[in-house]
Every structure is written in structure tokens, then in C-alpha cells.
MARTORGU-406504 format. One record per atom (N, C-alpha, C, O, CB): residue number from 1; residue in one letter; atom name; x, y, z. Coordinates in Angstrom, 1 decimal, decimal comma. Glycine has a CB too. Layout:
residues N
@nr=NUM; rest=A; atom=CA; xx=X; yy=Y; zz=Z .
...
end
This chain:
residues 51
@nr=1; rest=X; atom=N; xx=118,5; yy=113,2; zz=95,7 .
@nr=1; rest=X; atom=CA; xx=117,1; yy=113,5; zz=95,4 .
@nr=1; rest=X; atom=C; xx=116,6; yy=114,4; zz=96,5 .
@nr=1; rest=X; atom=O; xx=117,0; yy=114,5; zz=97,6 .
@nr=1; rest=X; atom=CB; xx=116,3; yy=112,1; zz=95,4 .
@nr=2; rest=X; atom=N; xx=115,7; yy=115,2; zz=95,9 .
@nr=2; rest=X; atom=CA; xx=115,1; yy=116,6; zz=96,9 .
@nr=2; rest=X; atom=C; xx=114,1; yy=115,8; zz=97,9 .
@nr=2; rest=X; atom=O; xx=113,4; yy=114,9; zz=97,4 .
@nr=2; rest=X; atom=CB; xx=113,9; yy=117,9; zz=95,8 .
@nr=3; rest=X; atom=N; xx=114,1; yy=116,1; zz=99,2 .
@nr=3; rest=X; atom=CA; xx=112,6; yy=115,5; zz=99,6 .
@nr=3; rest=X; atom=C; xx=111,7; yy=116,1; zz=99,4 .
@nr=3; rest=X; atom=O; xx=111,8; yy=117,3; zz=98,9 .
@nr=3; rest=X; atom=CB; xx=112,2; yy=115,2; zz=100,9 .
@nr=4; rest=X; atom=N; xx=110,8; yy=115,4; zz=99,6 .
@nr=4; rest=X; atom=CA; xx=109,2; yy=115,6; zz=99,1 .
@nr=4; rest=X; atom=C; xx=108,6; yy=116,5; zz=99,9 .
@nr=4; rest=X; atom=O; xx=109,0; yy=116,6; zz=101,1 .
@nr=4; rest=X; atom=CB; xx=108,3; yy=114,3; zz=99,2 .
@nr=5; rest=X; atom=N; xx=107,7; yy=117,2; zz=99,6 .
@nr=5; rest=X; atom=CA; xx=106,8; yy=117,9; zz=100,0 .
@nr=5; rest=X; atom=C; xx=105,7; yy=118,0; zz=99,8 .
@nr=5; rest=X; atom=O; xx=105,3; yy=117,3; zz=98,9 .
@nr=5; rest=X; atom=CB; xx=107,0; yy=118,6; zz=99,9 .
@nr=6; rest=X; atom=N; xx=104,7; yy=118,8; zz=100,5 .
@nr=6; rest=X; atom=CA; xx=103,0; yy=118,4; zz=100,4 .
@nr=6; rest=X; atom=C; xx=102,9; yy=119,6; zz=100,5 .
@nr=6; rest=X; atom=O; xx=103,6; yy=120,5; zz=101,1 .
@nr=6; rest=X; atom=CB; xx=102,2; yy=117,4; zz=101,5 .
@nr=7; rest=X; atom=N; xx=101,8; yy=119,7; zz=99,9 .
@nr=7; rest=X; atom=CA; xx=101,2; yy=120,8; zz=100,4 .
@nr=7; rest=X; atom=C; xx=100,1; yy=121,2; zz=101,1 .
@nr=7; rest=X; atom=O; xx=99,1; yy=120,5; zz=100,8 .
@nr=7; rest=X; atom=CB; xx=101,0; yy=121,3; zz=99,8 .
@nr=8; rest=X; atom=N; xx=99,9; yy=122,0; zz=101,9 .
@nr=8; rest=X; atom=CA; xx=98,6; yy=121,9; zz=103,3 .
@nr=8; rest=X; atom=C; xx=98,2; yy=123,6; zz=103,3 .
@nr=8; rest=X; atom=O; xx=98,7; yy=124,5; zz=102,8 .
@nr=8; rest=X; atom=CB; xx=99,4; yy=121,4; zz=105,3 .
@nr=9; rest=X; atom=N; xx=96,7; yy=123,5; zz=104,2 .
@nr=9; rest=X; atom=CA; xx=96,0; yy=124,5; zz=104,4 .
@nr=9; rest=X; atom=C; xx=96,1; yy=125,3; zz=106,0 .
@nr=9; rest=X; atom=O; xx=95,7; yy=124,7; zz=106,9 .
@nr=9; rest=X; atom=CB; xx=94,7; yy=124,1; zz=104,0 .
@nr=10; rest=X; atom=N; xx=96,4; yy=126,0; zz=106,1 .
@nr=10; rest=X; atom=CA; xx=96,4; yy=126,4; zz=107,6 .
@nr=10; rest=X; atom=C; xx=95,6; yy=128,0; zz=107,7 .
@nr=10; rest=X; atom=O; xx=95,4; yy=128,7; zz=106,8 .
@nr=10; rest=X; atom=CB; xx=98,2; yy=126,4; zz=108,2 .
@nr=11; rest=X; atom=N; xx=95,4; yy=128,0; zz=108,5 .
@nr=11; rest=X; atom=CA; xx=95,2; yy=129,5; zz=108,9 .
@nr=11; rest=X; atom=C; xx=95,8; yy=129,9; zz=110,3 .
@nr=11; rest=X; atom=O; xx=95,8; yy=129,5; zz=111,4 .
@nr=11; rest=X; atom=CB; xx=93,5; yy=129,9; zz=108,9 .
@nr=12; rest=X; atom=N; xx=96,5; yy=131,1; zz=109,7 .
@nr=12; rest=X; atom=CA; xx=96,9; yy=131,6; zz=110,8 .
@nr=12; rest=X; atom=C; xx=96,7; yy=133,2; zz=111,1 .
@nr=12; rest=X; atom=O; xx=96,9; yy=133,8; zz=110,0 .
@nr=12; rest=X; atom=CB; xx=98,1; yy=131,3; zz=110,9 .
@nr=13; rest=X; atom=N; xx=96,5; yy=133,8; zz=111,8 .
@nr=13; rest=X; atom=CA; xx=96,2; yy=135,2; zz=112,4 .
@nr=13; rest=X; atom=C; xx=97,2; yy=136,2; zz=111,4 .
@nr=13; rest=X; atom=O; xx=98,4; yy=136,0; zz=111,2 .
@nr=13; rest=X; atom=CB; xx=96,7; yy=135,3; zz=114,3 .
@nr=14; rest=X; atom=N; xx=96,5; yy=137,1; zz=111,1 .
@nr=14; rest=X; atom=CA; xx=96,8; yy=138,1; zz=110,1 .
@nr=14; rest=X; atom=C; xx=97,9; yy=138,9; zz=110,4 .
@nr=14; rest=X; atom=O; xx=98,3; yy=139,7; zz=109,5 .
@nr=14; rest=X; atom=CB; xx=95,7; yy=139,0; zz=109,9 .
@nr=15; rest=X; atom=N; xx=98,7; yy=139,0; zz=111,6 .
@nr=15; rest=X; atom=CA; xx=99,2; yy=140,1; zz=112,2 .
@nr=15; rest=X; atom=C; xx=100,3; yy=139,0; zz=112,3 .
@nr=15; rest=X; atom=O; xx=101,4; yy=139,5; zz=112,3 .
@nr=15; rest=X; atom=CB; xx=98,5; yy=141,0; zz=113,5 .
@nr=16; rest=X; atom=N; xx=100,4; yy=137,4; zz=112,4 .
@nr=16; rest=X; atom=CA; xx=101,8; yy=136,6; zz=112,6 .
@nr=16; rest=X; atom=C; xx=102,5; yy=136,5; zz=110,8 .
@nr=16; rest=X; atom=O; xx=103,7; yy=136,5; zz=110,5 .
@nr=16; rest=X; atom=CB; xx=101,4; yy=134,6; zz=113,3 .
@nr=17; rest=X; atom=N; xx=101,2; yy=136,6; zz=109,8 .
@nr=17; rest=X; atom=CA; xx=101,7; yy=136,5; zz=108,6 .
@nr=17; rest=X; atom=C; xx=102,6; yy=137,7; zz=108,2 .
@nr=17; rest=X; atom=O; xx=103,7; yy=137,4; zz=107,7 .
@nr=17; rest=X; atom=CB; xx=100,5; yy=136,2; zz=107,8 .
@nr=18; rest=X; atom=N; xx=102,3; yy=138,9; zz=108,3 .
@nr=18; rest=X; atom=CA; xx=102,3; yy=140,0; zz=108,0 .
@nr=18; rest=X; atom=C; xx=103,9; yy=140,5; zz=108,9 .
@nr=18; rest=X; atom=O; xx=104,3; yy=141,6; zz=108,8 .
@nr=18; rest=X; atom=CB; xx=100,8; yy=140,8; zz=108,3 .
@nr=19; rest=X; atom=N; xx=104,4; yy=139,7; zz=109,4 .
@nr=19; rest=X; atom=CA; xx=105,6; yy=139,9; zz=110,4 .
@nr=19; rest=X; atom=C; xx=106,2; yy=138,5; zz=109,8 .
@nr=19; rest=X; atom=O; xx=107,4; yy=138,5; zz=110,0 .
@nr=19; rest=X; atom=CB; xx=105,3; yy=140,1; zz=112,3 .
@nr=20; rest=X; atom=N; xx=105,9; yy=137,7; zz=109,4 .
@nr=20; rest=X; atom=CA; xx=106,4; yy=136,2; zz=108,9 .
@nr=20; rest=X; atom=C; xx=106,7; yy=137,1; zz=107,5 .
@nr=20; rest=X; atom=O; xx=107,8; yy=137,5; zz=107,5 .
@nr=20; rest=X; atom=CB; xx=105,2; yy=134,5; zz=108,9 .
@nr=21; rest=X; atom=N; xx=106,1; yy=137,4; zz=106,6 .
@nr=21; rest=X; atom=CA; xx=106,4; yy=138,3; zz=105,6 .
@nr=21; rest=X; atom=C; xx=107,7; yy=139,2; zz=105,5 .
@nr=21; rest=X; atom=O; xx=108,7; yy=139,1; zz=104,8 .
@nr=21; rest=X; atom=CB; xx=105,5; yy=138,9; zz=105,6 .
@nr=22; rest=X; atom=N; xx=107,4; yy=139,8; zz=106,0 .
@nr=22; rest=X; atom=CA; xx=108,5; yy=140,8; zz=106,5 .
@nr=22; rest=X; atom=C; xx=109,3; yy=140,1; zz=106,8 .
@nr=22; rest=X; atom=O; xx=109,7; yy=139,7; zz=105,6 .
@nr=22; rest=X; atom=CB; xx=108,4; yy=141,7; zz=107,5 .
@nr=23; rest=X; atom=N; xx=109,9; yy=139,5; zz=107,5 .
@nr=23; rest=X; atom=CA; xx=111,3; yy=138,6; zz=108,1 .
@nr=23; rest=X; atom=C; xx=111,6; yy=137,4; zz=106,7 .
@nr=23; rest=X; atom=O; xx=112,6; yy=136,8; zz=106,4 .
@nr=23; rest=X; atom=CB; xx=110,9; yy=137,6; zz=110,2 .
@nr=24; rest=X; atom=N; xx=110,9; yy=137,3; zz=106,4 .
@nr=24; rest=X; atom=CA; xx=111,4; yy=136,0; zz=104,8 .
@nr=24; rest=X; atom=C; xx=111,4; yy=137,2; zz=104,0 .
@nr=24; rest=X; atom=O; xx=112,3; yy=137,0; zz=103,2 .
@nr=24; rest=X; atom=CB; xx=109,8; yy=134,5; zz=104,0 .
@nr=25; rest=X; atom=N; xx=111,1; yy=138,2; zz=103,9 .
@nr=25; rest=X; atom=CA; xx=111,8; yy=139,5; zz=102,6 .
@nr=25; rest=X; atom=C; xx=113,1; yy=139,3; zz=102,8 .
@nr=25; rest=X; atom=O; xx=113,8; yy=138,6; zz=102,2 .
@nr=25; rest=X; atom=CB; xx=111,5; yy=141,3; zz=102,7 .
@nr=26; rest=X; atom=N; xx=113,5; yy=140,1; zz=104,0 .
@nr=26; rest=X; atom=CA; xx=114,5; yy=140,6; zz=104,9 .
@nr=26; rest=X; atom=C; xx=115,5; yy=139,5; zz=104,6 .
@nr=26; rest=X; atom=O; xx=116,6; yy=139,8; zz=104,1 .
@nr=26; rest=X; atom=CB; xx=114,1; yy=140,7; zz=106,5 .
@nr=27; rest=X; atom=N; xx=115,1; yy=138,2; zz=104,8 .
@nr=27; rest=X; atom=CA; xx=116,2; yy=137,2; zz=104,9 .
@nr=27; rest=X; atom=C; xx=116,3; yy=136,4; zz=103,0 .
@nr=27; rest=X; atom=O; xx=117,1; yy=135,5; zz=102,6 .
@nr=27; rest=X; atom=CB; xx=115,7; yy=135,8; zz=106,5 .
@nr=28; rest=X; atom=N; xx=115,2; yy=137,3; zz=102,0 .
@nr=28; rest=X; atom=CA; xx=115,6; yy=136,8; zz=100,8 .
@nr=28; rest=X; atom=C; xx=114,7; yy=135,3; zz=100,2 .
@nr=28; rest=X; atom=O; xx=114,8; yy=134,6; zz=99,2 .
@nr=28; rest=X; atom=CB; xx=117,2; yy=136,7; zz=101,0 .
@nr=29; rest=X; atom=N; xx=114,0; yy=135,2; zz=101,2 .
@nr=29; rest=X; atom=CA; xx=113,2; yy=133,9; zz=101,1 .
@nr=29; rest=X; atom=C; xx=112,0; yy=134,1; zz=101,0 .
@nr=29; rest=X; atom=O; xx=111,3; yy=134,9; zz=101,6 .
@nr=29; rest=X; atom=CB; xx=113,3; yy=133,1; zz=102,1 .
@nr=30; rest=X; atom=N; xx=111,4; yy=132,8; zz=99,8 .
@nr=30; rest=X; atom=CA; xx=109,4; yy=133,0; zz=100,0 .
@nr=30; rest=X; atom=C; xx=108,8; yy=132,8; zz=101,1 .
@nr=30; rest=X; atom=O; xx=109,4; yy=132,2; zz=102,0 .
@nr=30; rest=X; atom=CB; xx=108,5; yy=132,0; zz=99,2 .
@nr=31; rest=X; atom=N; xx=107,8; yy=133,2; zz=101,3 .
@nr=31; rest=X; atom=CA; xx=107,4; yy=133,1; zz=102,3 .
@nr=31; rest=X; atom=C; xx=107,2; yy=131,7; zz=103,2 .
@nr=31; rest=X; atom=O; xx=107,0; yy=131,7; zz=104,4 .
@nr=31; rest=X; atom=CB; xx=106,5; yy=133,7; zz=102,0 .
@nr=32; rest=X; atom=N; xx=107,4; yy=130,3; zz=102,1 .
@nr=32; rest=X; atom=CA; xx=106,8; yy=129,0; zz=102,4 .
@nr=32; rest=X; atom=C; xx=108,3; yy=128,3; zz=102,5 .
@nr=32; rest=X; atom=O; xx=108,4; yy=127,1; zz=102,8 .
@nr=32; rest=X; atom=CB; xx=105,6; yy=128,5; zz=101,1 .
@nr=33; rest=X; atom=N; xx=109,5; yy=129,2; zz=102,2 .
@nr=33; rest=X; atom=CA; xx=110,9; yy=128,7; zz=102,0 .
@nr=33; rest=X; atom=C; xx=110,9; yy=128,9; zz=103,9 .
@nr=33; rest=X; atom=O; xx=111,0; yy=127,9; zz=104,6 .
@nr=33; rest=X; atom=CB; xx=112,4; yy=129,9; zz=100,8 .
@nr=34; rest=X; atom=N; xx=110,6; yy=130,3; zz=104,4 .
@nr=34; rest=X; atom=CA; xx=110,8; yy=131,0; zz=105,4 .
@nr=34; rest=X; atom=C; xx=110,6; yy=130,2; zz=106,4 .
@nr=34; rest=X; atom=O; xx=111,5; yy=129,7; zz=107,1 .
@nr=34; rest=X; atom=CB; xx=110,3; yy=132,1; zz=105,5 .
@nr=35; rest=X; atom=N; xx=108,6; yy=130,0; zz=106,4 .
@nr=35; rest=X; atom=CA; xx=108,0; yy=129,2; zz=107,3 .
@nr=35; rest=X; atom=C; xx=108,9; yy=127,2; zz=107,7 .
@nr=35; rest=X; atom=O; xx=109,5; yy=126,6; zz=108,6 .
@nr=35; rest=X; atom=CB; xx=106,3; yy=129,3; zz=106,5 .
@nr=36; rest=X; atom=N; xx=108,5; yy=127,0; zz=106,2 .
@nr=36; rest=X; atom=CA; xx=109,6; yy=125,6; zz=106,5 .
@nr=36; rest=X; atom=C; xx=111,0; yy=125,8; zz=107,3 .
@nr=36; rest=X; atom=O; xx=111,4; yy=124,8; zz=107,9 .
@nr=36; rest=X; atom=CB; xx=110,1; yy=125,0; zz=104,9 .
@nr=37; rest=X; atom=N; xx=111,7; yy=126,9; zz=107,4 .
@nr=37; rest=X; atom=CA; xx=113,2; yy=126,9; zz=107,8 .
@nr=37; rest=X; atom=C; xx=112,6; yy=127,1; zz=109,3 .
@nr=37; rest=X; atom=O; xx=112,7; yy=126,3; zz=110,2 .
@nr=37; rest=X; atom=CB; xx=114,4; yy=128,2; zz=106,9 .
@nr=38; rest=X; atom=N; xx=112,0; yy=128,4; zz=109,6 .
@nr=38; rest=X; atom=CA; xx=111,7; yy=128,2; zz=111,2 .
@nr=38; rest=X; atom=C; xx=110,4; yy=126,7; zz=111,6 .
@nr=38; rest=X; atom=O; xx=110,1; yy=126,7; zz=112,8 .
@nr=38; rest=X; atom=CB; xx=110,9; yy=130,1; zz=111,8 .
@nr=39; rest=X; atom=N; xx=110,3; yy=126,5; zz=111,4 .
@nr=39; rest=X; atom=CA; xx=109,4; yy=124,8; zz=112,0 .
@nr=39; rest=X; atom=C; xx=111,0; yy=124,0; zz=111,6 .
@nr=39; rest=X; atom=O; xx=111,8; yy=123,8; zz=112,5 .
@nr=39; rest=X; atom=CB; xx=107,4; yy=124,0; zz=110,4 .
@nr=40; rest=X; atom=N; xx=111,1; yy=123,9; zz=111,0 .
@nr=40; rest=X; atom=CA; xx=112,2; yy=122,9; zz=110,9 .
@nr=40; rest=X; atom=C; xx=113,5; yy=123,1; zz=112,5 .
@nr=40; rest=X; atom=O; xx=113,9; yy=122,2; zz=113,2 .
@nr=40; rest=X; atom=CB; xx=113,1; yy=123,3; zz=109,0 .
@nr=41; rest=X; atom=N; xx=113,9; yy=124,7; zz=112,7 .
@nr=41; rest=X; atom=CA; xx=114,5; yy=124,5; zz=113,4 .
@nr=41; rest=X; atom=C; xx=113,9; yy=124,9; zz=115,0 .
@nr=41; rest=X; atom=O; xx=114,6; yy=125,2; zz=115,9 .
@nr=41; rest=X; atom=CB; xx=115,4; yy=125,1; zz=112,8 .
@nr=42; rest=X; atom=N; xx=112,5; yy=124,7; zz=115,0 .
@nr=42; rest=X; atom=CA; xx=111,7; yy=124,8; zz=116,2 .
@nr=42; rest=X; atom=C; xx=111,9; yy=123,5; zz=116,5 .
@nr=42; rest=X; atom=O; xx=112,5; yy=123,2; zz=117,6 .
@nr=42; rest=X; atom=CB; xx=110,1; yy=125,4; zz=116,1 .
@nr=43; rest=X; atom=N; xx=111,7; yy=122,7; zz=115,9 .
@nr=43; rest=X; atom=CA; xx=111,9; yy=121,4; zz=115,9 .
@nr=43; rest=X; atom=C; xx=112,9; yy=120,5; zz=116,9 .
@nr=43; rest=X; atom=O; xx=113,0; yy=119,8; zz=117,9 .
@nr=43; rest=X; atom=CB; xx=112,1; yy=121,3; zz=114,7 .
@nr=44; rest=X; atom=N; xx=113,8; yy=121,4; zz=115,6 .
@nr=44; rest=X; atom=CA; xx=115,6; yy=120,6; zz=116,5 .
@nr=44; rest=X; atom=C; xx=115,2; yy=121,0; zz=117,5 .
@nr=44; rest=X; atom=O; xx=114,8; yy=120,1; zz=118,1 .
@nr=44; rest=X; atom=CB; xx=117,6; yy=121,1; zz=116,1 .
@nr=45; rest=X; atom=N; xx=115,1; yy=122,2; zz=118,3 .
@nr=45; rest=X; atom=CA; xx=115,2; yy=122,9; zz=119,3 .
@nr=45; rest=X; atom=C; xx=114,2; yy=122,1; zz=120,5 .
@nr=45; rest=X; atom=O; xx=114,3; yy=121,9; zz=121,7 .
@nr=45; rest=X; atom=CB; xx=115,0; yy=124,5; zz=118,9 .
@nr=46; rest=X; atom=N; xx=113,4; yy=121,8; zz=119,8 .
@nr=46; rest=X; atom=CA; xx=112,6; yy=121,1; zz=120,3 .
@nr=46; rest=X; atom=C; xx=112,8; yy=119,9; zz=120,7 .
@nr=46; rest=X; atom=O; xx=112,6; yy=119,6; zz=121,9 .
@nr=46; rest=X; atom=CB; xx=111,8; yy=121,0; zz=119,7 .
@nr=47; rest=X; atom=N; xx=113,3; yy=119,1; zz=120,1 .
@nr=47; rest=X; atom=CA; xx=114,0; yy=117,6; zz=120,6 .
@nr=47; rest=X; atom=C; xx=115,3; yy=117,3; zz=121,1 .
@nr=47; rest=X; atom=O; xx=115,7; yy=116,3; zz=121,7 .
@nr=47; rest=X; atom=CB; xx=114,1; yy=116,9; zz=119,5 .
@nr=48; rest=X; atom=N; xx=116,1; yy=118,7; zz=120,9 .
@nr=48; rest=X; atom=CA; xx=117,2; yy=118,7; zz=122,3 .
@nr=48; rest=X; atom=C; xx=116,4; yy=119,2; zz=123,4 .
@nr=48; rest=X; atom=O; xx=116,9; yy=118,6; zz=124,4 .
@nr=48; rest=X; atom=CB; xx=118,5; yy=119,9; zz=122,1 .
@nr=49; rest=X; atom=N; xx=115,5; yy=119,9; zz=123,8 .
@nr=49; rest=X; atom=CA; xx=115,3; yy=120,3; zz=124,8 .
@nr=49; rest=X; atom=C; xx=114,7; yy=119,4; zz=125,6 .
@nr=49; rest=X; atom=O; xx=115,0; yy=119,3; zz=126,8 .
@nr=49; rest=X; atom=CB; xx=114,8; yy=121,2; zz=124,7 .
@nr=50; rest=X; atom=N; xx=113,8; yy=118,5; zz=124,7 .
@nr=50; rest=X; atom=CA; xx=113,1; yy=117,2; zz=125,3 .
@nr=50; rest=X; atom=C; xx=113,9; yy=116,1; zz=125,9 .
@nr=50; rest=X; atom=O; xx=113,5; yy=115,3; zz=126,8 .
@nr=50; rest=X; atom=CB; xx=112,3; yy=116,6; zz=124,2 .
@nr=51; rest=X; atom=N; xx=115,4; yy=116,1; zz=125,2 .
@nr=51; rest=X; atom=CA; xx=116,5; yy=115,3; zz=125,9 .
@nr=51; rest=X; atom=C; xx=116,6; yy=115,2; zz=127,4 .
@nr=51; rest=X; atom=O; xx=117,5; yy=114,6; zz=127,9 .
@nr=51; rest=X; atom=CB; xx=117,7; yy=115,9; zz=125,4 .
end
């Protein structure tokens, strides 16, 4: 089974989207595939580091 997902509102600065754009083209991904894959692996990175 897929996990779940939600959907949310954020705003973020015009000039991080517009370079988040670009790099999810580049790598073949929507833009919301892109954002989920880097938070997801800010994350890990995040909780090893916190180790």
C-alpha cells in the first residue's frame, strides 16, 4: 500500500521556487515529487547528525 499524503499550503520566496523548479526538471520530477525527495532526505541527514 502507497503512504498517504496530505496536502498543505506554504509559501515560499520566489527565487527558492524558481531554482526548486529547475533542479526537479533536470532530475525529471514534479515539482511536489522533487520537494518531498529533498525534505525526506534533509531529514535522514538530519537525524544522523543529531546522533
Amino acid at each position: 500500500m502507497k503512504p498517504l499524503k496530505a496536502k498543505i499550503s506554504i509559501t515560499i520566496d520566489t527565487d527558492i521556487i524558481e531554482e526548486v523548479k529547475y533542479l526537479a526538471e533536470k532530475d525529471d520530477r514534479s515539482l511536489s515529487q522533487y520537494i518531498n525527495l529533498v525534505l525526506k532526505e534533509y531529514l535522514k541527514n538530519k537525524k544522523q547528525s543529531d546522533k
